[in-house]
Structures are given as structure tokens and as C-alpha cells.
C-alpha positions, -999 to 999 in steps of 0.1 A, spaced: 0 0 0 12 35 -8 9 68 11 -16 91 -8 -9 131 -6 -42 134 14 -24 125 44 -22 161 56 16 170 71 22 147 98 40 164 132 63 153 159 47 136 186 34 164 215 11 170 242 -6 196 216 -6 171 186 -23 145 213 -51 174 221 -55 180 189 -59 145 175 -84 135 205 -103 169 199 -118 147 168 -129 121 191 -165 122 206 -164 103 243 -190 104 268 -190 121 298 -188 109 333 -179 119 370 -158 104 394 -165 112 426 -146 102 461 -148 110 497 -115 131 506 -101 141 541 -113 171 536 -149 165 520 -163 151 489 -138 151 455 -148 145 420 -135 156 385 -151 152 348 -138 120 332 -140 114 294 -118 82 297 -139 58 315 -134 24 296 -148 -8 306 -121 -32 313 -143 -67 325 -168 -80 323 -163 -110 346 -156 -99 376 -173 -62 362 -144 -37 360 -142 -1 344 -110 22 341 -107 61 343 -74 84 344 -69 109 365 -40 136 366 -18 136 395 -19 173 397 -59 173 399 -74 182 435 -88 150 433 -62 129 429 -50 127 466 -82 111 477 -82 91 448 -46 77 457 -54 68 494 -89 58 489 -103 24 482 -140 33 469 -151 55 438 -184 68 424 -187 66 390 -215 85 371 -223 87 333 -239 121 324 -271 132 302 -270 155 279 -293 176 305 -258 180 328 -240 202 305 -234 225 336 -227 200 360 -200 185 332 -186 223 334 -189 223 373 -169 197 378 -143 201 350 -130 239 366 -108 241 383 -115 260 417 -152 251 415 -177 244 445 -183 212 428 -206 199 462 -220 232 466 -255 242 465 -264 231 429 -247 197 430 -275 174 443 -258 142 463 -260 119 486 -235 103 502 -240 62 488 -220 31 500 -187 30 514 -193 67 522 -191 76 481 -202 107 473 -231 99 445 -247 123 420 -288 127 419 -305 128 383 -279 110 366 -286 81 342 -262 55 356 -240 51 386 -214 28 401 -194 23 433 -167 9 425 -133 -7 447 -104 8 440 -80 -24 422 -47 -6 408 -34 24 398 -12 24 373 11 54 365 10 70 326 30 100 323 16 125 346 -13 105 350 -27 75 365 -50 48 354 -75 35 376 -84 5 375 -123 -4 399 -140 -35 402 -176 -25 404 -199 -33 438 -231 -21 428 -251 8 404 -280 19 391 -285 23 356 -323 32 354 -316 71 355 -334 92 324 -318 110 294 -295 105 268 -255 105 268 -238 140 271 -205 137 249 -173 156 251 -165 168 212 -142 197 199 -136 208 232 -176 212 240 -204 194 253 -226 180 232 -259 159 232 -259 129 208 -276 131 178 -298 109 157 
């Protein structure tokens, strides 16, 4: 097989060539949440993965310079909550950095093992805490999942192009 000319000019391997290249890629939306020293954590994943399906396990990564990741690194329980397209702001909330992301407008409860979990979502997990396995300035997170709900309403909010979108038909 032969290169064509269509092939655009290819760059040198970078943390903006990575962005840019994952920018085309439409993922859906979920929140990990955790119960800190402090209070409740959580952050807005786009890399949750399922990893098992026998025992059930799921993966996420999560920066090792996030607020989050402390709690993440001594705890042994997550929540894990996939969005609707009706949580654009909640995706925002919980992607800033700074944010009261368990203030007034966040509506939770705290679930098993003393997990912080979202109201109105359309499916949640708690999940034990396996591994984590170090990726650059990241970690991967690997949870085998306890229990969940997955009977919450609306449709999958996605991460596109650096926005939120709903998913269309």
C-alpha cells in the first residue's frame, strides 16, 4: 500500500498534537467522585473504559496534579457517574478548576462505602479501587464495580471539539 498526498503534514509527537488529535474524538461524559479528608472530590472524566466484564471492571485516568487525585490515591472506593445531555453544567462544574463542585447546585448523597453519589444521573457505580497504574503525569485506575444503578433518564452527554454535546440521531 502507498501513502496518498491526502495525508495532511504529519507532526512530531506532542502534548498539543495528542489534544489536537483527540479533539476529533467524541467520548461520553462521566464523573468520578470520592470521599477526601477534607470532603467530597470528583472531576469530569472522558476516559472511562470498561475493562471486564467478569468480575465487572471499568477504568478512568486521572492527573496527578488534579485536586482530586489525593483522595483518589489513598482511597479504596469510587463513584462513577455517566452524564445526560441535561448535565452540561454539571460537566462544566466539575471540569473547573476552583469550582464548588458539592455546593448548592450539585444534588448528592453520600452512597456506599461513604461515596459521594450524583442525583439525576442516568447510571452510577461504586466501585473498589483495584490498581493504579502510573502513565506519564497520569494514573489509570483501574475499579472492580460493587453495585449501580443504571435506570436514570436522558440521553449521553458527549465531550467533542472541546464542548459538550448531546448525541444526535
Amino acid at each position: 500500500m502507498t501513502a496518498t498526498s491526502d495525508l495532511g503534514a504529519p507532526r512530531l509527537a506532542s502534548p498539543e498534537l495528542l489534544r489536537s488529535v483527540f479533539r476529533k474524538h467524541a467520548a461520553g461524559v462521566a464523573v468520578i467522585t470520592a470521599r477526601g479528608r477534607g470532603g467530597p472530590v470528583g472531576f469530569t472524566a472522558t476516559s472511562l473504559a470498561s475493562v471486564s466484564a467478569e468480575p465487572p471492571m471499568l477504568s478512568f485516568a486521572v492527573g496527578t496534579g488534579s485536586s482530586s487525585w489525593p483522595a483518589i490515591a489513598a482511597g479504596g472506593h469510587v463513584g462513577v457517574h455517566v452524564l445526560g445531555e441535561h448535565q452540561q453544567e454539571l460537566a462544566a462544574t466539575f471540569a473547573r478548576s476552583g469550582a464548588d463542585r458539592f455546593g448548592p447546585a450539585t444534588a448528592w448523597r453520600e452512597g456506599p462505602e461513604g461515596v459521594p453519589v450524583l442525583d439525576d444521573v442516568p447510571a452510577w457505580m461504586v466501585c473498589r479501587v483495584v490498581a493504579r497504574v502510573p502513565a506519564g503525569d497520569h494514573r489509570i485506575v483501574v475499579a472492580e464495580v460493587l453495585l449501580g444503578d443504571p435506570t436514570g433518564r436522558g440521553r449521553p452527554l458527549l465531550y467533542h471539539q472541546g464542548r459538550f454535546n448531546g448525541l444526535r440521531d
